[in-house]
C-alpha positions in Angstrom: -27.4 331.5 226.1 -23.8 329.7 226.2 -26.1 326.7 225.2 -27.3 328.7 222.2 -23.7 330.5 221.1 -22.4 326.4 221.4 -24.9 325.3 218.9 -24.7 327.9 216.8 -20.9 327.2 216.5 -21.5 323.4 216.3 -23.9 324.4 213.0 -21.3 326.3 211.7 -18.6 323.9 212.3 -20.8 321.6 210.4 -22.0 323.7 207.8 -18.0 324.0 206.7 -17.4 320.3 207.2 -20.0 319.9 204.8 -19.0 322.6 202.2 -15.1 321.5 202.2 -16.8 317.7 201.8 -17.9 318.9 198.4 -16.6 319.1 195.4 -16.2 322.6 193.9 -18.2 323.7 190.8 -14.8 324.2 189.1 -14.2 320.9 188.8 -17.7 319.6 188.5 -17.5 321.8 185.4 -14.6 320.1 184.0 -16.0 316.6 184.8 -19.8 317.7 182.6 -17.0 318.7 180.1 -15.4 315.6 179.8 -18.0 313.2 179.7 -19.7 315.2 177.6 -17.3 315.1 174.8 -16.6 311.7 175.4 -20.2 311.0 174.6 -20.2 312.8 171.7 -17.1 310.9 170.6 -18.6 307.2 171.1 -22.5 308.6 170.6 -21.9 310.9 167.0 -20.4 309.1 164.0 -17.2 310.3 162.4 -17.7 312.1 159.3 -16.9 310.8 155.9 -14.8 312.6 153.4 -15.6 311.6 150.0 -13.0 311.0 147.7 -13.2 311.5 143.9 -11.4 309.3 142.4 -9.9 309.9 138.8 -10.8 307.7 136.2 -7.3 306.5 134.9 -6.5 308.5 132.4 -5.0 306.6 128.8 -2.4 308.3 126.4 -2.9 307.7 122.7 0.4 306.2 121.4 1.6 305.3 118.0 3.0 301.7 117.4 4.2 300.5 114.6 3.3 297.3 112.9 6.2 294.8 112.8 5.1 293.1 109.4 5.8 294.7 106.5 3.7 294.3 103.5 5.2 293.2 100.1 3.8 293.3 96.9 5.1 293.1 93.4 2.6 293.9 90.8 2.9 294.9 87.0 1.3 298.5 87.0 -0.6 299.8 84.2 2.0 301.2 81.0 0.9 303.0 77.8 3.3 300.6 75.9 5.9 297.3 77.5 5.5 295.5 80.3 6.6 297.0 83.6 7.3 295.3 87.1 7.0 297.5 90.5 8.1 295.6 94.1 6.7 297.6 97.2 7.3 297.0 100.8 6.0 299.1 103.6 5.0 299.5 107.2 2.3 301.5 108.8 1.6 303.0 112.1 -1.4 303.4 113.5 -2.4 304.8 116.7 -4.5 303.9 119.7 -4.9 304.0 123.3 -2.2 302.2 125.4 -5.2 300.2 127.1 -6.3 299.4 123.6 -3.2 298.0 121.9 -3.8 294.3 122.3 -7.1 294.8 121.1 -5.9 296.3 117.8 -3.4 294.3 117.0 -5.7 291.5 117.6 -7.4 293.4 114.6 -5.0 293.3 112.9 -4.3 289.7 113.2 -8.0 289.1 112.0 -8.4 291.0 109.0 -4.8 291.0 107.9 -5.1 289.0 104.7 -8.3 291.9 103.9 -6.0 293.9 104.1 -2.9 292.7 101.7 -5.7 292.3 99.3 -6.8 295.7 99.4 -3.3 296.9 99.0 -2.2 295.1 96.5 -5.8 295.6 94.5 -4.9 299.7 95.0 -1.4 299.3 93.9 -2.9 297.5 90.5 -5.2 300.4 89.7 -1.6 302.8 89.2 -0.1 303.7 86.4 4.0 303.4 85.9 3.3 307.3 86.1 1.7 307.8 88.9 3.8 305.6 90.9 7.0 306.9 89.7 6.2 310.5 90.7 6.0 312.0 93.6 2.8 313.8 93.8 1.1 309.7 92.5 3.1 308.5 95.6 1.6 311.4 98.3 -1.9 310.5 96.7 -1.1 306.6 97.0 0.0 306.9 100.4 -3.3 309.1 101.4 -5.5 306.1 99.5 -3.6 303.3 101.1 -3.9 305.2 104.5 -7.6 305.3 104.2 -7.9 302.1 103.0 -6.1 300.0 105.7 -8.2 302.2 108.3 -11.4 301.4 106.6 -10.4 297.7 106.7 -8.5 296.5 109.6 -10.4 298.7 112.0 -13.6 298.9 111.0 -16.0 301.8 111.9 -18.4 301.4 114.5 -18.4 301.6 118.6 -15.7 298.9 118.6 -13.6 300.8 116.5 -9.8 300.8 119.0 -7.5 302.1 116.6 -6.7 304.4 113.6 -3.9 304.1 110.5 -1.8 307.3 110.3 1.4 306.8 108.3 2.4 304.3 105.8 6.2 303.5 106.0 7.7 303.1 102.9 10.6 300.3 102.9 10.9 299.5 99.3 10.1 300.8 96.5 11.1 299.5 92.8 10.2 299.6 89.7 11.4 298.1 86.2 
């Protein structure tokens, strides 16, 4: 019987030699934890936000054009001869990614458009030019008409006359 109580504590003594050799499930818990997530770190990809990006966005500006146009023309009198002189400016608008573009229209169809002037101009009487209401109208017709001709309509169409500035004005 000793023989038996000494192996009984020897199998004890072992059993908690091999329970403190263990790790306990505490920390194996932890461990699973962290490879885990380092798994899913290297295994999963990262997720892409996506970004909307603006389309730049383009002011409409007004520029004006640095050349005037001059004209002297005799205008049409009921009796005499008459003489006018008429300088202007105009602006026209378009977008600021545009500009080059339309004065590069401008540049092309410039001398169309001192013809067209000048051919308006001719169709006014001393009358009309020398009042005010014949100058609102003229400056309406010549508004239009430099639109129509340096920018043309269609898809390609980058600018748009809006005022006519008057520089000179004279008439004898």
């Amino acid at each position: 019987m000793a023989e038996d109580k000494k192996k009984e504590a020897d199998g004890k003594a072992e059993d908690g030699k091999k329970k403190k050799k263990g790790l306990p499930p505490i920390v194996l818990i932890a461990l699973g934890a962290i490879v885990g997530g380092a798994g899913v770190v290297f295994a999963v990809p990262p997720k892409v936000k996506e970004v909307v990006k603006e389309e730049p966005h383009f002011e409409e500006e007004d520029y004006t054009h640095p050349d005037l146009i001059k004209k002297t023309f005799n205008p049409h009198t009921r009796a005499g001869k008459a003489t006018a002189r008429v300088e202007f400016k105009f602006v026209y608008t378009a977008r600021s990614d545009h500009e080059t573009q339309a004065f590069d229209q401008i540049k092309q169809n410039w001398d169309q458009a001192n013809h067209a002037a000048l051919l308006l101009l001719m169709n006014r009487s001393m009358e009309e030019l020398r009042s005010e209401t014949g100058m609102r109208i003229l400056e309406k017709d010549m508004i239009d008409e430099l639109d129509r001709v340096l920018f043309p309509k269609g898809a390609d169409k980058v600018a748009r006359v809006m005022r006519i500035l008057w520089v000179d004005w004279l008439f004898q």
